[in-house]
C-alpha positions as CSV (number, residue, x, y, z in Angstrom):
1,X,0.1,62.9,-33.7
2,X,-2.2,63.4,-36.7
3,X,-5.9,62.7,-36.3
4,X,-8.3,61.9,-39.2
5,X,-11.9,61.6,-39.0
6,X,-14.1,60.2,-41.8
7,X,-17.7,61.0,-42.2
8,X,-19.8,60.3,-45.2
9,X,-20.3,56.7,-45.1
10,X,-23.4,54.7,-44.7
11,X,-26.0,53.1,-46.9
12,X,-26.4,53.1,-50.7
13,X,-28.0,51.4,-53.5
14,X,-26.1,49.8,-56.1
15,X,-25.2,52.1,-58.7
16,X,-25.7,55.0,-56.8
17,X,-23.0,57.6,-55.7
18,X,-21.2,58.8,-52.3
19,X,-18.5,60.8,-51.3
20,X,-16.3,60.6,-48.5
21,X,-14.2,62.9,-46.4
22,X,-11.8,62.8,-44.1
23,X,-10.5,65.7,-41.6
24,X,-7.2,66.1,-40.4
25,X,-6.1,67.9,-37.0
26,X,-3.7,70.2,-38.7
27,X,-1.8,70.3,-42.1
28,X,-1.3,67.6,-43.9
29,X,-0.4,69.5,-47.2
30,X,2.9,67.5,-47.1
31,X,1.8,64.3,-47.4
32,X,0.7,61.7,-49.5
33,X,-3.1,60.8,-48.8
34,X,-4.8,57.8,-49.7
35,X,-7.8,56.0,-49.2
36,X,-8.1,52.0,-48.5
37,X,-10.9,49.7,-47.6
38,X,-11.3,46.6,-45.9
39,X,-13.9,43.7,-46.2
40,X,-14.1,40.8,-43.3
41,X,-11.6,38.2,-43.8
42,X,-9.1,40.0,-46.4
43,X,-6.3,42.5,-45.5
44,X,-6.8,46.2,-46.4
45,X,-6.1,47.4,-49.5
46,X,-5.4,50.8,-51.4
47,X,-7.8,52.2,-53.8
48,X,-6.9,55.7,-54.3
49,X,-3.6,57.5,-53.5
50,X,-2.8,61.2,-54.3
51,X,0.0,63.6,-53.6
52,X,-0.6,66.3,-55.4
53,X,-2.7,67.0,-58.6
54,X,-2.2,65.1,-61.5
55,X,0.2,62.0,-59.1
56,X,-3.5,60.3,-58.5
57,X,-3.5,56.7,-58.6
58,X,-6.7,54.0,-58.9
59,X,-6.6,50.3,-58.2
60,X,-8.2,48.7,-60.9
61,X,-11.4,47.2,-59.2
62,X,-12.4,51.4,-59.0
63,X,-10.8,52.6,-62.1
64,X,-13.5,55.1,-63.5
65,X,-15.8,55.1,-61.1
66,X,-13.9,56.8,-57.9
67,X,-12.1,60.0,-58.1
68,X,-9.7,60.9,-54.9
69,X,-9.1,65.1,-54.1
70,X,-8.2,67.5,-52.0
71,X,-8.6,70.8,-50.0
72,X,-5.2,72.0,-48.5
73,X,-6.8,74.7,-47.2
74,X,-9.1,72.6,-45.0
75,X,-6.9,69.7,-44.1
76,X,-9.3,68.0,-45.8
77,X,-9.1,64.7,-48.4
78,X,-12.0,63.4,-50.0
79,X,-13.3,60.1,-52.2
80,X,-16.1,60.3,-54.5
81,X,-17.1,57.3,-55.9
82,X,-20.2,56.6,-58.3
83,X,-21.9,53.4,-59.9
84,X,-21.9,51.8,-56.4
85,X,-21.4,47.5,-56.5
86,X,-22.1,45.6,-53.4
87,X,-18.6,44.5,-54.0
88,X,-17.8,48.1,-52.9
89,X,-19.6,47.1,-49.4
90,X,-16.5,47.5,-46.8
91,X,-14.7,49.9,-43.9
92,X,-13.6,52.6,-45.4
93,X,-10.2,54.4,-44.1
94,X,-8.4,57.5,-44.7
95,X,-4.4,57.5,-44.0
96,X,-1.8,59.2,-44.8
97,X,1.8,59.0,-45.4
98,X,5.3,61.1,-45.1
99,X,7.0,61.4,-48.8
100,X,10.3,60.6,-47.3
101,X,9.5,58.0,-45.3
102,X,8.0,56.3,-48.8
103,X,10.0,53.9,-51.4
104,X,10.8,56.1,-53.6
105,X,9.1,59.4,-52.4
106,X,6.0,57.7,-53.5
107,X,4.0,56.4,-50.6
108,X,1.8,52.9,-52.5
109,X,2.2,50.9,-49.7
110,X,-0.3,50.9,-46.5
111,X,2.5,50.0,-44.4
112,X,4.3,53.2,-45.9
113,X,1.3,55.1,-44.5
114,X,1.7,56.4,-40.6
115,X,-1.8,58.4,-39.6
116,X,-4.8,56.3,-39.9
117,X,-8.3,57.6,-39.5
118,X,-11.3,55.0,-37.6
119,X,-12.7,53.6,-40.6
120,X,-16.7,54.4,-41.8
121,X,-18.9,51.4,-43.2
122,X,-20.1,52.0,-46.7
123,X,-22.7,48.9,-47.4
124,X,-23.9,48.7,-51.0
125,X,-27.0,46.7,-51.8
């Protein structure tokens, strides 16, 4: 059993910038990682998806304003967005998800992703 931990969240003005992480309890160099968020009332959705440099995928709505990394050597994933919306305002989680468990060895699917972290609040105003 995986555990992730996000930190970073909280408070922001519109248009400014924050950066998320998210811990694992041991290596997760293996795996897909990917970021999703959720807003009251509507499912949760991906944003950012990475395997490995280079394999990163956006959904559109953060296209050019959020960049997803991460540090193998610190079990560690991160999401840095900037030019903040309140649209942007929503639970923030961290999963991720075995390559070979995935459609296709590509894990785009939140069902597809197995280790889920508690979810931190961003609120944009």
């Amino acid at each position: 059993q995986v555990q992730l931990v996000e930190s970073g969240g909280g408070s922001v003005q519109a248009g400014g910038s924050l950066k998320l992480s998210c811990v694992a309890s041991e290596d997760i160099s293996t795996f897909f990682v990917g970021w999703f968020r959720q807003v009251p009332g509507k499912g949760r959705g991906a944003i950012a998806i990475m395997h490995s440099p280079g394999s990163e995928t956006y959904a559109d709505s953060v296209t050019g304003r959020a960049t997803i990394s991460r540090d193998n050597t610190k079990n560690t994933m991160y999401l840095q967005m900037s030019t903040q919306k309140s649209e942007d305002t929503a639970l923030y989680y961290c999963a991720i998800g075995a390559p070979l468990t995935c459609s296709g060895g590509y894990c785009s699917r939140g069902y597809e992703y197995i280790y889920w972290g508690q979810g931190t609040q961003v609120t944009v105003s």
